[in-house]
BARO-669675 format. One line per 2 residues: number of its first residue (from 1); for each residue x, y, z of N, C-alpha, C. Coordinates in steps of 0.001 Angstrom, whole numbers, plus 500000, padded with zeros to 6 digits. Each point is the difference from the previous one (the first is absolute). Example, Ala and Ser with C-alpha at 12.3 -4.5 7.8 and 13.67 -1.06 7.14 Angstrom:
<pts>
1	513190:494310:507800:499110:501190:500000:500900:501200:500000 | 499650:501050:499280:500820:501190:500060:499230:501090:500730
</pts>
This chain:
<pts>
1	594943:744057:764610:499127:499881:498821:499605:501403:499530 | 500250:500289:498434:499294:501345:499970:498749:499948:499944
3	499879:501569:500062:498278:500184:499418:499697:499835:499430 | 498751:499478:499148:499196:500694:498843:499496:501054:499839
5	499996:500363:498646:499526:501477:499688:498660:500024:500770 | 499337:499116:499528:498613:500413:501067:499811:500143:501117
7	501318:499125:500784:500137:500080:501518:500163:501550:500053 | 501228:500550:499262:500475:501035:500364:498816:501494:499576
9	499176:499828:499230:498877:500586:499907:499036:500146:501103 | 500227:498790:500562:498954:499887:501126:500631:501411:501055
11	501445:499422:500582:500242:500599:500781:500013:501714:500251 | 499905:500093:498468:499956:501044:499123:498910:500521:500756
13	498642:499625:499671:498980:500380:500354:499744:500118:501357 | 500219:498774:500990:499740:500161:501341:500568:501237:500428
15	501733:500276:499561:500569:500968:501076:499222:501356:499215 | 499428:500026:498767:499501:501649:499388:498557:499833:501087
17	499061:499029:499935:498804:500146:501028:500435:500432:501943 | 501199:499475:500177:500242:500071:501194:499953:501525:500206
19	501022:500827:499010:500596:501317:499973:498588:500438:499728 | 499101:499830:499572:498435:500959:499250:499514:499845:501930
21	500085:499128:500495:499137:499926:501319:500789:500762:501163 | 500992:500188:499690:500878:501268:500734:500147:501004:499908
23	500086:500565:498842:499744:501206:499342:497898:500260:500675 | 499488:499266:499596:498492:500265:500684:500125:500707:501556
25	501166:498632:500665:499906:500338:501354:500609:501122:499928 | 501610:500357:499310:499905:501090:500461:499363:501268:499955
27	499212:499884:499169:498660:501413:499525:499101:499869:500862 | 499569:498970:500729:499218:499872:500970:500558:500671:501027
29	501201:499864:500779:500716:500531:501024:500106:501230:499846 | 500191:500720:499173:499924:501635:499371:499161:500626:499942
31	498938:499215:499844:498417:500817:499354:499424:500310:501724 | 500423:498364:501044:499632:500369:501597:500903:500931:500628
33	500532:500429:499258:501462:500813:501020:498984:501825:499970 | 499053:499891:499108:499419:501419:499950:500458:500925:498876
35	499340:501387:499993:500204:500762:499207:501693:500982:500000 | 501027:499189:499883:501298:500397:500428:500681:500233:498769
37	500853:501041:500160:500697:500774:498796:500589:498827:499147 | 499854:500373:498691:500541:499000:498949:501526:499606:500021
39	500692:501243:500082:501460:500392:500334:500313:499069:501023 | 499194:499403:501268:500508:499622:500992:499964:498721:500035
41	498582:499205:499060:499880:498534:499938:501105:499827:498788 | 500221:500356:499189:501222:500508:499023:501112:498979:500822
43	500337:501113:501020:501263:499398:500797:499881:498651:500656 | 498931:500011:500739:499713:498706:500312:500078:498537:499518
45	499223:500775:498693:500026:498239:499514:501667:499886:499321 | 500352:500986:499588:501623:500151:499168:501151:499618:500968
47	500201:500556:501400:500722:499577:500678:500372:498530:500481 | 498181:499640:500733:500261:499035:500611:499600:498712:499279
49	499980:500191:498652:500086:499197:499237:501370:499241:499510 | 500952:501209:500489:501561:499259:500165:500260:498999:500380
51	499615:499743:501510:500510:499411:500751:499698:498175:499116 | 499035:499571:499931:500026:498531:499226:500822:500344:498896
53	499785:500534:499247:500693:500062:498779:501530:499776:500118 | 500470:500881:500927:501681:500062:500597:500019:498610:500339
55	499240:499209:501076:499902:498966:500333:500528:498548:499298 | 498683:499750:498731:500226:499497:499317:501226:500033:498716
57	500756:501549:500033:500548:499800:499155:501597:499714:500545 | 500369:500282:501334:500803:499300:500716:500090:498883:500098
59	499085:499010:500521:499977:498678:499610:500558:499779:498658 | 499298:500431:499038:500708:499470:498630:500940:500317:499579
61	501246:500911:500791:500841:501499:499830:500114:500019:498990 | 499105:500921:499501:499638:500801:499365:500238:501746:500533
63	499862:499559:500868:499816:501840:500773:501244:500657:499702 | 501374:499605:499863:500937:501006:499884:499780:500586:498299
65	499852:498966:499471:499888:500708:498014:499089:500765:500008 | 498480:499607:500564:498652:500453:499869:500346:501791:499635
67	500732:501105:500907:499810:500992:499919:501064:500546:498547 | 501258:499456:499418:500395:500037:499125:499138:500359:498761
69	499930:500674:499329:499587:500730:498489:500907:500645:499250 | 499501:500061:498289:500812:500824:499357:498699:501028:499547
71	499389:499826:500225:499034:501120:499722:498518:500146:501387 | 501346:501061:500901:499106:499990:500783:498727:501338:500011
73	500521:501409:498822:498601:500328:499257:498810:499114:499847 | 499355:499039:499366:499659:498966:499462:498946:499541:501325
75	500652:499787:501055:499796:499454:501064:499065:501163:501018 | 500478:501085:499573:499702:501245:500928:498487:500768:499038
77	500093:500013:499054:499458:500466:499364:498833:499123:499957 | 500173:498748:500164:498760:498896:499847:500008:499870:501498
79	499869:500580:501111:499665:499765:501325:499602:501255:500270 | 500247:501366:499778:499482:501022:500041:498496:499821:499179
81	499817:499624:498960:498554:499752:499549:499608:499175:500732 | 500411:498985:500510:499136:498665:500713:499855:500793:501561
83	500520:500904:500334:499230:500781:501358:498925:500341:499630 | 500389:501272:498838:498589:500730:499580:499068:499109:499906
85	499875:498945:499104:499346:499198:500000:498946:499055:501516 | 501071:499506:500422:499358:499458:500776:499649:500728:501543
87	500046:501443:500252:499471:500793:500414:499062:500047:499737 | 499611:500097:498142:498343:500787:500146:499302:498559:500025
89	500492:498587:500213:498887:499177:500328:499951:500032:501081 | 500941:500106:500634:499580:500038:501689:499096:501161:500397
91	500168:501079:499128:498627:500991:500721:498939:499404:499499 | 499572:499329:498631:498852:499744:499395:499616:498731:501493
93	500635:499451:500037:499837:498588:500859:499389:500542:501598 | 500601:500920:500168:499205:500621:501663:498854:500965:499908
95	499508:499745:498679:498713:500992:499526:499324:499505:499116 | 500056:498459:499602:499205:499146:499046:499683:498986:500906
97	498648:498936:499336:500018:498800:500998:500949:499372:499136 | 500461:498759:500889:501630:499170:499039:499367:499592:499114
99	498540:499341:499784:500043:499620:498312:500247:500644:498688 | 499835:501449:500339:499910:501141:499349:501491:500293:499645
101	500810:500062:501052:501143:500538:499861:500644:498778:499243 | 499647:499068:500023:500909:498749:499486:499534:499632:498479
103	498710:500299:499933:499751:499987:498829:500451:500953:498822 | 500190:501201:500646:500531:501495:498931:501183:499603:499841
105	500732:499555:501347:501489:499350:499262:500486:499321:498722 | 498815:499059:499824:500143:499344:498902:499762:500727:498607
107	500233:501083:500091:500391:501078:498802:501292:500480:499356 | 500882:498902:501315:501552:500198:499697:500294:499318:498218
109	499702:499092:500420:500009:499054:498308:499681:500760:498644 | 498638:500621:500231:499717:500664:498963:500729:501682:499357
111	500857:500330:501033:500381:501068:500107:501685:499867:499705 | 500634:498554:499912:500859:499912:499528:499883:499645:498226
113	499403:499527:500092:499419:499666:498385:499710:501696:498924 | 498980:500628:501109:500173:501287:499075:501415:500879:500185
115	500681:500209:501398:501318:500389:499640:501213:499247:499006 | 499783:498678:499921:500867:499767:499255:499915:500421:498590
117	498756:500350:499660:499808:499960:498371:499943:501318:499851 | 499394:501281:501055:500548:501180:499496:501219:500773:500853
119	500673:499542:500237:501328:500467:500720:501604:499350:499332 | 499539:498723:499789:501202:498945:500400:499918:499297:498153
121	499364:500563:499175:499621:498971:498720:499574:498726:499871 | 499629:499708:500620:499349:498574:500203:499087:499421:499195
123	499652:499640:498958:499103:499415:499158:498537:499228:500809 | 499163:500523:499993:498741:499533:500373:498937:499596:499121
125	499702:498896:500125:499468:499751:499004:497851:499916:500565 | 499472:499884:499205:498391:499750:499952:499170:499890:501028
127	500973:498464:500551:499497:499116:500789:499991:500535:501463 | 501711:500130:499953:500443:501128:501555:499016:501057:500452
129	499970:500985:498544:499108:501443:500129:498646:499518:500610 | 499344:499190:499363:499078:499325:500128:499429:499634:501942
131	501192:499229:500355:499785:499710:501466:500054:501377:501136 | 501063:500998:499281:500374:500492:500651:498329:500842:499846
133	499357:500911:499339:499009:500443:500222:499081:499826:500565 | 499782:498082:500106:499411:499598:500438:500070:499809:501835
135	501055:500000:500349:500957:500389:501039:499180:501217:500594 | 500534:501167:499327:499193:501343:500358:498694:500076:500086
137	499598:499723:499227:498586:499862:500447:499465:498909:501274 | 501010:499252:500346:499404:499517:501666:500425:501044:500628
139	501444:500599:499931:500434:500823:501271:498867:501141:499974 | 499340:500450:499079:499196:500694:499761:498855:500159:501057
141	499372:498487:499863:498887:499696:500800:500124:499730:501059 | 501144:499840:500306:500720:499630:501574:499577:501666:500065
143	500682:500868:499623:500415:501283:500504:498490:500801:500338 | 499195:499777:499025:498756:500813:499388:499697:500762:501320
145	499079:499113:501014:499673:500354:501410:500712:501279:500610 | 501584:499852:499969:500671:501092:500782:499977:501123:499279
147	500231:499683:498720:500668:501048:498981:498379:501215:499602 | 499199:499315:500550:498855:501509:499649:499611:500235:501384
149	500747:499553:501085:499640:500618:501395:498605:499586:500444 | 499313:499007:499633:498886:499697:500307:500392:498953:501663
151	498889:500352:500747:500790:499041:501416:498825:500464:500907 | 500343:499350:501049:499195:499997:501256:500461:501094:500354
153	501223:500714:500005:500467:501383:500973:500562:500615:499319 | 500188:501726:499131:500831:500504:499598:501852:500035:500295
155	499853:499794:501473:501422:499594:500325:500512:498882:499981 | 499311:499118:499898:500198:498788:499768:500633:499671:497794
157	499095:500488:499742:500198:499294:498525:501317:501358:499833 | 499873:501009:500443:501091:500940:499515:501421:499099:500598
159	500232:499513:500585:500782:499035:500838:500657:498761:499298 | 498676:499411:499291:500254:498681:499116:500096:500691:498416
161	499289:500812:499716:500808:500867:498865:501741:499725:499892 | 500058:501320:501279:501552:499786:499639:500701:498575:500243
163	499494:499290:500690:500648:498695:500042:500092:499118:498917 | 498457:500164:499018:500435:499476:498337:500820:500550:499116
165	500405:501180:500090:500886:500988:499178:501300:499514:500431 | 500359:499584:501058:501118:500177:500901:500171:498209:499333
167	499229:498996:500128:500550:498461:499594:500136:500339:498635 | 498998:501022:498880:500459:499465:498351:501278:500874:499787
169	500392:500663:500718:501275:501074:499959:501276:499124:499989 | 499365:499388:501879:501292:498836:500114:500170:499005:499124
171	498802:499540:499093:500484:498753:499087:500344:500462:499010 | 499960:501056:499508:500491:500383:498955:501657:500419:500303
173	500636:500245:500880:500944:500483:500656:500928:498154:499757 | 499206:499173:500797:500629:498819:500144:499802:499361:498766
175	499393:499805:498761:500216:500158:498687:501082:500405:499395 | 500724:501003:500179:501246:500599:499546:500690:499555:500751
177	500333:499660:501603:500725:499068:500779:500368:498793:499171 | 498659:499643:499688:500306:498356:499464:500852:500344:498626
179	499796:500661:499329:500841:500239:498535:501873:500030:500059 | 500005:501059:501197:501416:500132:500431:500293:498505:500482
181	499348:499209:500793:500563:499299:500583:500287:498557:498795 | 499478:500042:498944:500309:499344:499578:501089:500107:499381
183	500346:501162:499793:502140:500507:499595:500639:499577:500830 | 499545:499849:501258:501089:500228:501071:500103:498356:500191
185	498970:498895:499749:500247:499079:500096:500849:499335:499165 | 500313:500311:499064:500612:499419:498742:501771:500353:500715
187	500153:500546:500857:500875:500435:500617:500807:499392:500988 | 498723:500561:500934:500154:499909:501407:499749:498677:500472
189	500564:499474:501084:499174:499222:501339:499076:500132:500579 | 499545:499354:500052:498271:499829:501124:500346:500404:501295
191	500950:499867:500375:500399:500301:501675:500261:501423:500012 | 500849:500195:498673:500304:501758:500351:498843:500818:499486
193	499021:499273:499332:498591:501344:499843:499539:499734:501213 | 500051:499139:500133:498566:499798:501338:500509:500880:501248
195	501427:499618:500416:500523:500909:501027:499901:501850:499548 | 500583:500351:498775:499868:501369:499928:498978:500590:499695
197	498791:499279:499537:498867:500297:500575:499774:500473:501032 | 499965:499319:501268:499651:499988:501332:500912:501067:500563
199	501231:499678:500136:500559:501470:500049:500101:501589:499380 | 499604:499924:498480:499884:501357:499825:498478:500528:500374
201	499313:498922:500033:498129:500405:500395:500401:500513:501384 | 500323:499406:500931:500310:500698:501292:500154:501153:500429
203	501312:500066:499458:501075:501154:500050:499129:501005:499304 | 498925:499968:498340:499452:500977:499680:498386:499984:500926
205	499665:499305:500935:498735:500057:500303:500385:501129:501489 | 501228:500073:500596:500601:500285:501183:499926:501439:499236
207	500300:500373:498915:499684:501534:499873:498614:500496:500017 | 499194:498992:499885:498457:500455:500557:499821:500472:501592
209	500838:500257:501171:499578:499756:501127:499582:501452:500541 | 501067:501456:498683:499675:501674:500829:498669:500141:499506
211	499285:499271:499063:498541:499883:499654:499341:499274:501160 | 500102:499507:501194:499188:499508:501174:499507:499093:499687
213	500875:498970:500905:499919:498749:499989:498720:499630:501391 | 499578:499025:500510:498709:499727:500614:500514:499613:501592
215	499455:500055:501139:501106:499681:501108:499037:498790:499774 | 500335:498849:500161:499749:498524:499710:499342:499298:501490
217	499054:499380:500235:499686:499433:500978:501137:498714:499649 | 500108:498786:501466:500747:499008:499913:499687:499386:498709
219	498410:499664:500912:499410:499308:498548:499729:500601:498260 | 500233:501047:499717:500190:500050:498597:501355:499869:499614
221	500949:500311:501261:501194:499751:499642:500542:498208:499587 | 499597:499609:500806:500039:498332:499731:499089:499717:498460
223	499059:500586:499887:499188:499530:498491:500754:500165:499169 | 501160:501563:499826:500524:500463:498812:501289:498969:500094
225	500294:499552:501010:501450:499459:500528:499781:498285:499073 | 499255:499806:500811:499090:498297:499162:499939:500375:498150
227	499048:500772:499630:499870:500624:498704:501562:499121:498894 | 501369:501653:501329:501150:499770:498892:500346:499006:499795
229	499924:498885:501141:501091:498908:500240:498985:498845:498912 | 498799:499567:499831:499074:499566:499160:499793:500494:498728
231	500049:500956:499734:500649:500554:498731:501611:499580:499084 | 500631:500175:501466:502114:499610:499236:499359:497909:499419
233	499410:499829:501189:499791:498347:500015:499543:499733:498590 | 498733:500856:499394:499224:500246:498787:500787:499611:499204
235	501402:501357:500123:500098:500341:498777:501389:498784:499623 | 500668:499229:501233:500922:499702:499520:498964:498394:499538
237	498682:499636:500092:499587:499144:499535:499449:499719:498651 | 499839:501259:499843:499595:500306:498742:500687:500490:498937
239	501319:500037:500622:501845:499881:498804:499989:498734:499846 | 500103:498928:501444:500173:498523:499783:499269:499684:498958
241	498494:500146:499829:499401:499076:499299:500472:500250:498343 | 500351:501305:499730:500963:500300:498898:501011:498828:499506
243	500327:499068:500966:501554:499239:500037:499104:498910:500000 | 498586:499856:499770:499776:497985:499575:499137:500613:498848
245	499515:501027:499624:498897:500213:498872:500101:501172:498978 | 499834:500148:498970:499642:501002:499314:499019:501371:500831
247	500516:501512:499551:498701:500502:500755:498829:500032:498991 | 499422:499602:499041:498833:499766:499372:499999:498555:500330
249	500306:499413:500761:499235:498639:500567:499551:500337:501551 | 500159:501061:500928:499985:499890:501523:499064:501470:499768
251	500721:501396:499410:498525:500834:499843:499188:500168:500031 | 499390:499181:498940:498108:499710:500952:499845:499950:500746
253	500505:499422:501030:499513:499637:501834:499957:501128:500533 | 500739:501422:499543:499801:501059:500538:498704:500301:500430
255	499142:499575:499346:498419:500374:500080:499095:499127:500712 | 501233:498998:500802:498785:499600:501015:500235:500824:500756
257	500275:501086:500034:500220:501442:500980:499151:500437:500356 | 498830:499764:499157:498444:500678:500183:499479:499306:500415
259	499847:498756:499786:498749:499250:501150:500763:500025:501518 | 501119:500078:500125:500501:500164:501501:499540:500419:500364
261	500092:501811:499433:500163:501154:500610:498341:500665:500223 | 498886:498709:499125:498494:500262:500298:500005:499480:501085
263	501005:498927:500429:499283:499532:501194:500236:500402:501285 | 501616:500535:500124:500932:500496:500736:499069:501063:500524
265	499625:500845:498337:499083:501820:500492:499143:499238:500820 | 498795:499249:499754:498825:499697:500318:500156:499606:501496
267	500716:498825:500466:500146:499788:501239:500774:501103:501060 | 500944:500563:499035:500841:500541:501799:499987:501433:499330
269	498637:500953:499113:500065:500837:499779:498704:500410:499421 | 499293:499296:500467:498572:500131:499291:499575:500657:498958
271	500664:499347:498746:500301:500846:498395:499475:498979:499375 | 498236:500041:499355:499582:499270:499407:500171:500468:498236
273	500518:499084:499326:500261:500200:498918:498752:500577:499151 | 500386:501256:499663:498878:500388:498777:499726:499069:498580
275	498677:500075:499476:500241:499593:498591:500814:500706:498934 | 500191:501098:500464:501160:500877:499106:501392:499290:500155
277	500409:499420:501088:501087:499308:500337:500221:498709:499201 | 498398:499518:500009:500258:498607:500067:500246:500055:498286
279	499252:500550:499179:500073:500055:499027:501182:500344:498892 | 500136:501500:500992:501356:500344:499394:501302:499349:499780
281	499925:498807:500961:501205:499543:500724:500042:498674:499336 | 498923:499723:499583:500356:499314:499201:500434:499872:498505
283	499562:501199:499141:500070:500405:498970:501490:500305:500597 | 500251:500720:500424:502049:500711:500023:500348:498569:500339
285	499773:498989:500468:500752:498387:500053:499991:499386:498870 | 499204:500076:499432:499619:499165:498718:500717:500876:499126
287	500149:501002:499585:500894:500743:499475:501416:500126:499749 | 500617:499716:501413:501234:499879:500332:500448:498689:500092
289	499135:499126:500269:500457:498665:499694:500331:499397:498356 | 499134:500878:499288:500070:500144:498398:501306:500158:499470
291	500174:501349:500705:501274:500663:499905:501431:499045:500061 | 499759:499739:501224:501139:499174:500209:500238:498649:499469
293	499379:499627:499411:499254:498579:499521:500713:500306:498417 | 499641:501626:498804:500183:500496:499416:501692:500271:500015
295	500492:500302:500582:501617:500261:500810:500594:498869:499643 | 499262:498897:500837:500701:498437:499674:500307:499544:498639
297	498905:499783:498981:499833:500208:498786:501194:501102:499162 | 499631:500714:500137:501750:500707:499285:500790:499673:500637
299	500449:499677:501180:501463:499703:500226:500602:498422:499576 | 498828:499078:499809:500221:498919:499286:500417:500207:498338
301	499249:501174:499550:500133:500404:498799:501437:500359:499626 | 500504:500925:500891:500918:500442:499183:501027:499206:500575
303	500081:499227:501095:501164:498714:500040:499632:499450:499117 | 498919:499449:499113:500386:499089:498502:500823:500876:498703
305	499594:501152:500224:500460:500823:499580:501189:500409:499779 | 500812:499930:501061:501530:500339:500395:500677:498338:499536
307	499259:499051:500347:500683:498873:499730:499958:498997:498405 | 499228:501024:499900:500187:499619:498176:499461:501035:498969
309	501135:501337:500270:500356:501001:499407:499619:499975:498165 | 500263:498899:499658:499914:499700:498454:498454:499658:499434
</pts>
């Protein structure tokens, strides 16, 4: 019997919530692993994030095409930013509490919206500009606290300073990720980004190591080890849900990221959410849910558009 669209929406949604509660865990596992070089959780989560991924894509063999490309520039060039990138959240993340760090993330959205319109020509219209400011002005109030060094300890807020500089850097970084990657999809396979991802992040995080890498207790070694392999799980769940739903139907759920990650901080990290958090975090949700909501809306548009040209 087939599906229904709504069935397949559903599933849509479950496997994007599953992947949001893994991605948590794995930031949770990272944030306990300690204050350890970015370069090195880099490798961690990039490597041993292989191993499911290879896994699953054997089962489906898939694995012999997966590494095949005609533009493997494309591929390299959009995984060399997604290190940089997801380097400087991993330093923000071992020097923020996780609500903090998870919340600045959500600046990725807004930061593709302004690169597209002054980089890429992108027509923005009122409404977009509109959210997107509105956007900034939460990350704003999220940020406020660190960004004038006000704190219980000079070394302390100098610490979470750079750790807010270091997440709006990275989302702005993974902003332009997302732009490329949408060329490369029109292209490519899901199996061969996802794999050359993981392999060129590696291979470029492994040139971080004459910069001094950390000698690892067992146990942080097992956190970063857990991290990658919960991360590959993430990410190949959060391609699936791609294959029953639209991504402006499963997107939103990204943002139950934040009530996790209040509760995750709070219990196994004693990170009580500020009102700067709570506030901010919601304004950059409500924003980005706009956004994407806004997204949906033109792309319905210009399929009527394309389909009755006259």
């Amino acid at each position: 019997m087939k599906a229904t669209p709504d069935q397949n929406a559903l599933m849509g949604i479950a496997l994007k919530i599953g992947a949001v509660v893994l991605f948590v865990g794995m930031a949770s596992l990272i944030k306990a692993s300690g204050q350890v070089p970015a370069g090195q959780i880099v490798f961690y989560r990039s490597f041993f994030a292989l191993f499911p991924i290879i896994v699953v894509l054997g089962w489906r063999g898939e694995l012999r095409d997966c590494v095949y490309t005609r533009r493997p520039m494309g591929h390299v060039s959009r995984s060399l930013l997604g290190v940089v990138s997801m380097g400087l959240g991993f330093y923000a993340l071992t020097r923020l509490p996780l609500p903090e760090a998870t919340a600045l993330n959500y600046a990725q959205p807004l930061m593709v919206v302004i690169l597209s319109a002054l980089f890429f020509g992108e027509r923005v219209r009122f409404h977009r500009w509109s959210a997107v400011l509105a956007g900034l002005l939460g990350v704003a109030i999220i940020s406020w606290p660190k960004l004038t060094l006000f704190g219980s300890g000079h070394a302390m807020s100098s610490d979470e300073f750079a750790g807010v500089l270091a997440a709006l850097s990275g989302a702005c970084i993974s902003g332009l990720v997302t732009i490329i990657l949408r060329n490369l999809v029109a292209t490519e396979r899901t199996s061969t980004i996802v794999v050359w991802l993981s392999v060129t992040c590696s291979l470029a995080a492994l040139l971080t190591l004459p910069f001094g890498w950390a000698d690892l207790s067992a146990t942080q070694m097992a956190l970063l080890v857990g991290g990658g392999i919960l991360g590959g799980i993430a990410q190949l769940l959060m391609t699936e849900s791609y294959r029953y739903a639209a991504p402006s139907t499963v997107a939103p759920f990204d943002y139950i990221s934040l009530l996790l990650a209040i509760v995750v901080g709070y219990f196994a990290f004693g990170d009580v959410p500020t009102i700067h958090v709570l506030v901010g975090g919601t304004i950059v949700i409500v924003a980005g849910v706009f956004i994407i909501w806004r997204e949906r809306r033109l792309g319905i548009e210009r399929a009527k558009v394309n389909q009755n040209p006259g």
